[in-house]
C-alpha positions in Angstrom: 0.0 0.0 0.0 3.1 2.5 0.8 3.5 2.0 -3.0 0.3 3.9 -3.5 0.2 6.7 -1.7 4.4 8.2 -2.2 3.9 9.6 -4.9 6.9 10.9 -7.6 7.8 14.2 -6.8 10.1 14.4 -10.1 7.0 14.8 -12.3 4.5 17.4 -12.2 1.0 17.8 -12.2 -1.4 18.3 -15.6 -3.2 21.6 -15.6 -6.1 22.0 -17.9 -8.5 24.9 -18.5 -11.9 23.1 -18.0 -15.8 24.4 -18.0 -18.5 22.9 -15.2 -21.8 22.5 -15.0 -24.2 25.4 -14.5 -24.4 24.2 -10.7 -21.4 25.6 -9.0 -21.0 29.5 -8.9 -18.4 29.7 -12.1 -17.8 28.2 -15.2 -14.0 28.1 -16.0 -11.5 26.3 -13.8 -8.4 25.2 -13.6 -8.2 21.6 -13.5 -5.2 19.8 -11.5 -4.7 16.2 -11.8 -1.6 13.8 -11.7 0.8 14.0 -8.9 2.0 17.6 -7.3 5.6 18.2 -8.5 8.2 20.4 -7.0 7.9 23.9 -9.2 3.7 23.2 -9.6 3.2 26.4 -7.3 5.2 28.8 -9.9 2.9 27.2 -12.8 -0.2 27.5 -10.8 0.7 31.5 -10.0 1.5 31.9 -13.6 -2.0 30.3 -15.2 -4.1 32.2 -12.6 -2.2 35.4 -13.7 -2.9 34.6 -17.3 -6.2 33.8 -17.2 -8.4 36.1 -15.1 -11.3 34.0 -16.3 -10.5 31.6 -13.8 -12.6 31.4 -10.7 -11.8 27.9 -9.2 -9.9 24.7 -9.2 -10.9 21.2 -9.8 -9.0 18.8 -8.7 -7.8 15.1 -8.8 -4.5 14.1 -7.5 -2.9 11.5 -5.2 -0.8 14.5 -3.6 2.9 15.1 -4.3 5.2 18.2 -2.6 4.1 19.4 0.2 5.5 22.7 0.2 4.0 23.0 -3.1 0.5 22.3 -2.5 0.5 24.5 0.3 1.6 27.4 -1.3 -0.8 26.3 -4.0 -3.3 26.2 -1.0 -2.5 29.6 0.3 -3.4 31.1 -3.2 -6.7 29.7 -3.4 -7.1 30.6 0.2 -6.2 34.2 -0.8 -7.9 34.5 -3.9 -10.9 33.1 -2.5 -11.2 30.6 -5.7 -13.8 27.6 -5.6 -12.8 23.7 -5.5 -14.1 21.0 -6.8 -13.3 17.6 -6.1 -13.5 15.5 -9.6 -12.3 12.1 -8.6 -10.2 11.2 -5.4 -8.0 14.3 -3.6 -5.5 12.5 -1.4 -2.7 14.2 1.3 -1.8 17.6 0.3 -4.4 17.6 -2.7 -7.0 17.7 0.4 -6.0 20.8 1.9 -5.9 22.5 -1.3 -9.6 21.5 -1.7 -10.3 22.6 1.6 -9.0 25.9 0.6 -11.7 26.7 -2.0 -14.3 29.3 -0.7 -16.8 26.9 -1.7 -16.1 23.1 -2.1 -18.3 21.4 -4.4 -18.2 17.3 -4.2 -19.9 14.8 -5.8 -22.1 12.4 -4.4 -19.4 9.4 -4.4 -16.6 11.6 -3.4 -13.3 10.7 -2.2 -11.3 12.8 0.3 -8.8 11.0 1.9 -5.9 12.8 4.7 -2.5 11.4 6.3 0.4 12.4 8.2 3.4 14.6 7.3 5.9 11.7 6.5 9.5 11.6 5.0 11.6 9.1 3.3 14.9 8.0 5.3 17.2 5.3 3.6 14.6 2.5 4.1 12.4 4.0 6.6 9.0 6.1 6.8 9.0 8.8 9.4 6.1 11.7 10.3 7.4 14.8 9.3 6.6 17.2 12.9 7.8 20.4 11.0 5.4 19.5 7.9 2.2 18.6 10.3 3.2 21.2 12.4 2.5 23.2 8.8 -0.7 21.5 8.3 -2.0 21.9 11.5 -1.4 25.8 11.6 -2.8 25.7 8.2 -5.7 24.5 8.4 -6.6 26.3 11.9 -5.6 29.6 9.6 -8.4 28.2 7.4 -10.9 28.6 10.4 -11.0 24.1 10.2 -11.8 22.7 13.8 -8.9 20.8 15.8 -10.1 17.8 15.1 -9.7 17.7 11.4 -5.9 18.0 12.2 -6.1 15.3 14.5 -7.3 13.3 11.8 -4.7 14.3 10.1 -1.5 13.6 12.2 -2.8 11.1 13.6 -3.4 8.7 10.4 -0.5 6.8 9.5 1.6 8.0 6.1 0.6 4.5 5.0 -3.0 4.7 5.6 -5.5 6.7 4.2 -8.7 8.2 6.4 -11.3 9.4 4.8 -13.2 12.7 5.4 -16.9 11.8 5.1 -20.3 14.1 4.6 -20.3 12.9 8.5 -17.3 14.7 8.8 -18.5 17.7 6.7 -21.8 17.8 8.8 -19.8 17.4 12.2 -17.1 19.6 11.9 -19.1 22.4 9.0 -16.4 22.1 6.7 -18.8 24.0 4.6 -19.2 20.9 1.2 -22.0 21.5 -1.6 -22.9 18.7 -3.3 -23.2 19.2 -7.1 -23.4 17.1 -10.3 -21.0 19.4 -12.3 -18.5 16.6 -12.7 -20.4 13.7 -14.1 -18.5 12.3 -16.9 -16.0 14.8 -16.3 -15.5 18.4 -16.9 -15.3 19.8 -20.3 -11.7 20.6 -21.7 -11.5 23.9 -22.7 -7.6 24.1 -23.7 -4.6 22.8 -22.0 -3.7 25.2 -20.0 0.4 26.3 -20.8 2.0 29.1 -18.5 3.5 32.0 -19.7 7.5 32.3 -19.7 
């Protein structure tokens, strides 16, 4: 299973230009999927300043670089952009979809959290400085305590998934919406400026 969930920082994410459904608030987003890469932050900042059309993210990934998907976090924190969850938003792809002003699932959603863990010679080890980061970040986010306790306290090679349960306990603030049946509609891939 650890197989799964590491996944390789050396590539970097897809980013696409896509158009929802009429059900969530805007109709152009910036679609993220494949694995968060070291550098994805700077191509993120550049396609948002390129296309002011933009007014949220949708997003499938397994997760990637931490310091990248927090920064990447931060921006849609700051720009108050929408999320949408398309497929399955693992690690550090679940905060930035709980950074979206309004987070749009579907029905058979898939948000799924673990610790803060690095890679030493043949050993897994929680990261304290990285959920240290995640924890302050999400409390920044206005998120209850016990969303980072799930958090930290899931193994890095487990997975625990955040439920409407969760969502209703905790008002993590979810809208349900159809807008990514059969996936969202490709407007152009998205390239960044130089």
């Amino acid at each position: 299973m650890a197989g799964l969930l590491v996944p390789d920082l050396s590539r970097a994410a897809d980013f696409v230009l896509v158009r929802l459904a009429p059900d969530t608030a805007h109709e152009t987003y910036l679609s993220i999927s494949g694995d968060i890469g070291v550098g994805d932050w700077s191509t993120f900042n550049r396609l948002l300043r390129s296309n002011p059309q933009v007014g949220g993210v949708a997003l499938s990934s397994m997760g990637g670089s931490l310091d990248d998907g927090v920064a990447i976090a931060k921006q849609i924190f700051d720009a108050r952009l929408d999320t949408v969850l398309v497929d399955v938003c693992h690690s550090v792809c679940s905060i930035m979809f709980l950074a979206g002003n309004r987070k749009y699932v579907s029905a058979d959603f898939r948000l799924t959290v673990h610790t803060a863990h690095k890679q030493i010679a043949d050993w897994t080890v929680k990261d304290h400085v990285a959920n240290g980061t995640v924890t302050w970040f999400l409390g920044h986010m206005g998120y209850p305590l016990p969303l980072a306790k799930l958090w930290v306290a899931t193994g890095p090679d487990d997975a625990a998934l955040v439920t409407w349960a969760h969502n209703d306990k905790w008002k993590l603030g979810f809208r349900a919406t159809d807008a990514v049946r059969g996936g969202p509609q490709v407007i152009e891939v998205a390239t960044p400026p130089l």
